[in-house]
C-alpha positions as CSV (number, residue, x, y, z in Angstrom):
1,X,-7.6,66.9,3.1
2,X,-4.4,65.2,3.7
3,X,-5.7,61.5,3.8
4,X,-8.3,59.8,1.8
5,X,-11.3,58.7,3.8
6,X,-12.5,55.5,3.5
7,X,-10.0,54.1,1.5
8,X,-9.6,50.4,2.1
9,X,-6.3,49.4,0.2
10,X,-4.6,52.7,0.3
11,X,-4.8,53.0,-3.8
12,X,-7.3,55.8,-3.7
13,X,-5.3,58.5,-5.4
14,X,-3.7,55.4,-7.8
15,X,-7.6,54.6,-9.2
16,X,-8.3,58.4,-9.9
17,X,-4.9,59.0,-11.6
18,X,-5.9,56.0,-14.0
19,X,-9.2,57.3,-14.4
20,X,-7.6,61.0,-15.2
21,X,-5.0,59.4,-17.5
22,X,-8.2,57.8,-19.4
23,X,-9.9,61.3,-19.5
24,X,-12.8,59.2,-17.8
25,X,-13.1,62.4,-15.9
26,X,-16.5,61.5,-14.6
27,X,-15.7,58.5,-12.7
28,X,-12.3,60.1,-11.3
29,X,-14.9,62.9,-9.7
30,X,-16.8,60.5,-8.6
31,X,-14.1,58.2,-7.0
32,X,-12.5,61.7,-5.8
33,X,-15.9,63.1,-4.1
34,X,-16.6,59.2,-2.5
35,X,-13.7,58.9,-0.9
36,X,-13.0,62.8,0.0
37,X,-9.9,63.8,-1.6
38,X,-8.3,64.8,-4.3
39,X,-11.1,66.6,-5.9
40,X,-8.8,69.6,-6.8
41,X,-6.8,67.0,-8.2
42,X,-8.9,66.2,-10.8
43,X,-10.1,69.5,-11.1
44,X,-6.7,71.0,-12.0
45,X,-5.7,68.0,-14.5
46,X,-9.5,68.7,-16.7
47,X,-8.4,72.9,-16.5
48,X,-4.9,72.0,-18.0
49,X,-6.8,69.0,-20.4
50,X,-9.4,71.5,-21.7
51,X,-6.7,74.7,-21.6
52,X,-4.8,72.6,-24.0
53,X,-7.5,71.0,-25.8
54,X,-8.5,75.0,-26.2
55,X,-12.1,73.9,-25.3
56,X,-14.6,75.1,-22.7
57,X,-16.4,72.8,-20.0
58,X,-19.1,71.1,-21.0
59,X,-19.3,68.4,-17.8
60,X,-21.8,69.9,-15.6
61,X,-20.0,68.3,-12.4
62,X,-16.8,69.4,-13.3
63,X,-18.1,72.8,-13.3
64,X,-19.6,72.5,-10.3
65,X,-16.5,71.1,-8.2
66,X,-14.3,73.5,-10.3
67,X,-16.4,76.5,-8.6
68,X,-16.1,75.0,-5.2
69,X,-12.4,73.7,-5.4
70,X,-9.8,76.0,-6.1
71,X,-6.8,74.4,-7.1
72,X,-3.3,75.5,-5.4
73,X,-0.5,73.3,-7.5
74,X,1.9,73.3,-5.1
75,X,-0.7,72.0,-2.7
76,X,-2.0,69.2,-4.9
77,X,1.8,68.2,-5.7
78,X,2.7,67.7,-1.7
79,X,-0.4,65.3,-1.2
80,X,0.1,63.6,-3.7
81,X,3.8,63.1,-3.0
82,X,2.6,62.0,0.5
83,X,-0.1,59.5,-0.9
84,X,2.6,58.0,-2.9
85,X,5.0,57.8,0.0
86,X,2.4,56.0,1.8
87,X,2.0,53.8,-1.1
88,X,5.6,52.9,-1.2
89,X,5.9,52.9,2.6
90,X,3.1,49.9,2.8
91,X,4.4,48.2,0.1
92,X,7.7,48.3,2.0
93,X,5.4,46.4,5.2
């Protein structure tokens, strides 16, 4: 998805990043999954987090969203390059 749904401030992808940089991975899914996006996003950050931590998954929703999200990197990096221009852009307003 390009644009978070539902997102009443426009800080969507802002909340989930703080989440991700808390490794409160839980509540980044969720926040991901309620408003619709970036769900690969916080998919691909636990893979890199548990690749270097050299540790399996043991958060049964992670799993789950990282067998039904596959994660393209160059994707992920253009929306969220876009969210953030849109950040900047209403800031700007």
């Amino acid at each position: 998805m390009a644009w978070c749904v539902g997102s009443q401030a426009g800080l969507t992808y802002r909340a989930i990043k703080l989440n991700i940089r808390a490794f409160n991975w839980e509540r980044a899914l969720a926040l991901a999954q309620q408003h619709g996006c970036h769900i690969d996003t916080v998919v691909m950050h636990r893979q890199r987090y548990l690749a270097a931590a050299g540790a399996g998954e043991a958060l049964p929703a992670l799993a789950a969203a990282a067998q039904a999200w596959p994660v393209d990197a160059q994707a992920i990096k253009q929306r969220v390059q876009a969210d953030k221009a849109a950040e900047a852009a209403r800031c700007r307003a």
